[in-house]
N, C-alpha and C positions, 0 to 999 in steps of 0.2 A: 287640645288637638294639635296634630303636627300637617300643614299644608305643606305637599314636597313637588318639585318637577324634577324628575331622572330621565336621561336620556341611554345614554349606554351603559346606565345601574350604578355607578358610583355613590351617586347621594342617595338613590334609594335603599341602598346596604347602610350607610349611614343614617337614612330617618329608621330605618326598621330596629337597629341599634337603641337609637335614644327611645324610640316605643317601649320596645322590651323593657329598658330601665326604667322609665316613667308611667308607664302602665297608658300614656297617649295615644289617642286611637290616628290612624296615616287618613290621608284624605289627600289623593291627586291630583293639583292642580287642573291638567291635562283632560281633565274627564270632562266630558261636555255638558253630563246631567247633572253636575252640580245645583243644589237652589243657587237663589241668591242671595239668602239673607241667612246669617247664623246667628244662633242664639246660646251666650257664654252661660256656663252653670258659675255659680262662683268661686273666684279665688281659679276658676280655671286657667291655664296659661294655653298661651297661640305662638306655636313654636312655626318656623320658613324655613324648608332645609330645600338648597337647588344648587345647581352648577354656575360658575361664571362664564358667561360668555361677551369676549373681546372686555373683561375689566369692568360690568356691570349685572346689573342681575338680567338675563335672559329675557325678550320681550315676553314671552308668555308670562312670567309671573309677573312682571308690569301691568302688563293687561288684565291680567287676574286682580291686582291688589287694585287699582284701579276702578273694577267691579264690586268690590266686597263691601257686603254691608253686615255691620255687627252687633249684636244686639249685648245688653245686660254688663257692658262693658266698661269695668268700674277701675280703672287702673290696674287690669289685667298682668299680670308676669307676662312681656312680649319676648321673646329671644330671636336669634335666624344663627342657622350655620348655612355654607357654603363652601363647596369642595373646587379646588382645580388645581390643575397642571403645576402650577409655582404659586404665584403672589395672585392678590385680590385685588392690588390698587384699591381706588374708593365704591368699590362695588355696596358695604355695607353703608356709607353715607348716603349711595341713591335710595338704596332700600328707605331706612328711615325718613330719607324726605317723603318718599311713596307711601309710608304708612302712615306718615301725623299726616298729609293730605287725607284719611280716611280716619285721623281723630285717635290713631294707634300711636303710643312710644314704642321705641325699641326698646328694653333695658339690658338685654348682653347679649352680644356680640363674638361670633365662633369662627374661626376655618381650616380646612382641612387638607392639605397636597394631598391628589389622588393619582393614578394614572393618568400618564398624557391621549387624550382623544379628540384632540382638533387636528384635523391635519391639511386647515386649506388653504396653508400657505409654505410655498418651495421652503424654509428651512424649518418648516416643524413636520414633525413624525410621533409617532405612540413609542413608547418608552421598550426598554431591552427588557425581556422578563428580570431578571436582577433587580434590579430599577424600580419598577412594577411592583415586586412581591416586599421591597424592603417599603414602598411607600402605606401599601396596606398593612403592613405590621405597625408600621408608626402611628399611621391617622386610631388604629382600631383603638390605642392606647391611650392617644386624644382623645377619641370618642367616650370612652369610660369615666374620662376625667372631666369633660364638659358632661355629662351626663347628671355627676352630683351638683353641678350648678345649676343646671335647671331644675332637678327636683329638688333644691333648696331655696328655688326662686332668687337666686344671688343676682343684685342689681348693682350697673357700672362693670359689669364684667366687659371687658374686649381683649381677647386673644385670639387674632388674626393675625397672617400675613400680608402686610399690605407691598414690600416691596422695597424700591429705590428710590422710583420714581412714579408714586400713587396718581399724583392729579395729572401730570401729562400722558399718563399711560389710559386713565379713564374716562377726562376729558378729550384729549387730544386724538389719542390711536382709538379709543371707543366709540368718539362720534364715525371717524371713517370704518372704524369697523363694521357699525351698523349703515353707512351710508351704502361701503362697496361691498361687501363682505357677507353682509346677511341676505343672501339670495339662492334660489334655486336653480336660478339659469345655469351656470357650467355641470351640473349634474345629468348624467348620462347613463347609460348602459351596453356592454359591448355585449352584444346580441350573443356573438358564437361562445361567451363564456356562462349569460342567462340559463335557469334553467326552468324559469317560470314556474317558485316554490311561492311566491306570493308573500315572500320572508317581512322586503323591504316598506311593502304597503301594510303590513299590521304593523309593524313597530314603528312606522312615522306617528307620532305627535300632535301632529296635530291635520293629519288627514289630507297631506298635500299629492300622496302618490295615488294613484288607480292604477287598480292591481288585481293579483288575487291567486290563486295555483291556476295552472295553467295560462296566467296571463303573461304579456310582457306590460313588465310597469311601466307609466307616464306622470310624469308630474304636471300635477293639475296648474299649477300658480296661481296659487287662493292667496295669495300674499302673507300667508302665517309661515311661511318655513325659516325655520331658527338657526339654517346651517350645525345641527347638532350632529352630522354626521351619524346618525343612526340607523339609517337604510342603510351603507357603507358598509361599517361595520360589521352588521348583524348578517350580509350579503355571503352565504355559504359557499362560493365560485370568487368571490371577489370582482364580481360583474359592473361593478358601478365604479364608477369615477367622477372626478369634481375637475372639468376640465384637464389640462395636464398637471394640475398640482397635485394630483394623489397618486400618480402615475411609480407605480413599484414600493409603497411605502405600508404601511402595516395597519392591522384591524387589532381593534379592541373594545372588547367587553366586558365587564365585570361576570368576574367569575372564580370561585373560591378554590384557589389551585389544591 
């Protein structure tokens, strides 16, 4: 089985990718009716495909892997891929500490440069289409290619980007990332541009906005919001904003030009 968290589709085209080639059925983090206890057929593998966010993996699949309980689990093929903007830093080392605390190894290790879709801070923006289209020709290539590794169960594999400077980007900038950074408070909506299509409240994640067609959305602050930028985005007026930091800058969604 492949557990995935996608926010603006990047890694969901990427786990739906490895599906096809491995014949793995997708299974959404994000879904709330998940059980909580799965049970491995054998020799099955447990593939993690998700986005990094600020140089670690995403709280929600923290909090997911965190929860998981696995059953019939006999030295399993474990793998993760993970897509972003440039480098991973140690995003795959937090991973596996998060898995052997639930009794799981990693055994290979993947990543992807996707589109740039953070934008919530003054020098980042979403990428020029150019930019954009030559990254998904690349990763798709990747993805073919880490594809035969896991349907060969190939163990000690790591081919990732980690970067320059791994440990102060995921220690250092990741902890303030998630200190100041992962919050919903500068999100807003400029009324005269709304136009109460209910866009931004289905495609939140984890169910922080109230919403709906004809509504004007509010965000609730249930304390899950991942700064994923996905209301933003998906926002067909361009209505929302992230304080003045997104103020003129660009939306992106995976989508097969």
């Amino acid at each position: 089985m492949i557990f995935y968290f996608s926010a603006t589709g990047n890694t969901l085209w990427a786990a739906q990718l490895l599906a096809e080639a491995t014949g793995d059925r997708l299974v959404n983090m994000a879904d709330k009716n998940l059980p909580a206890t799965w049970n491995l057929a054998e020799n099955e593998s447990v593939g993690f495909c998700f986005p990094v966010h600020g140089w670690r993996p995403p709280l929600l699949v923290r909090r997911f892997i965190n929860g998981l309980r696995v059953n019939n689990y006999h030295d399993n093929y474990v793998w993760a891929l993970c897509s972003a903007g440039d480098d991973i830093g140690q995003t795959m080392e937090y991973l596996a500490r998060d898995l052997s605390a639930r009794g799981l190894e990693l055994n290979a290790r993947f990543s992807i440069i996707m589109p740039e879709s953070y934008v919530g801070l003054p020098f980042m923006d979403v990428d020029k289409p150019e930019k954009e289209l030559a990254k998904k020709e690349t990763a798709k290539k990747m993805i073919s290619n880490y594809a035969e590794d896991i349907a060969d169960h190939r163990r000690g594999v790591v081919k990732t980007y980690k970067g320059h400077w791994p440990r102060i980007n995921s220690h250092v900038l990741g902890s303030a990332f998630v200190k100041w950074l992962v919050t919903d408070k500068p999100f807003h909506v400029v009324e005269n541009k709304c136009i109460a299509c209910g866009t931004c409240a289905s495609v939140c994640p984890v169910g922080d906005i109230k919403g709906g067609k004809g509504l004007m959305p509010e965000w609730i602050h249930n304390g899950q919001c991942l700064t994923c930028f996905n209301c933003y985005h998906h926002c067909p007026t361009h209505a929302i904003e992230y304080g003045k930091r997104t103020k003129n800058k660009g939306q992106y969604y995976f989508k097969l030009r």
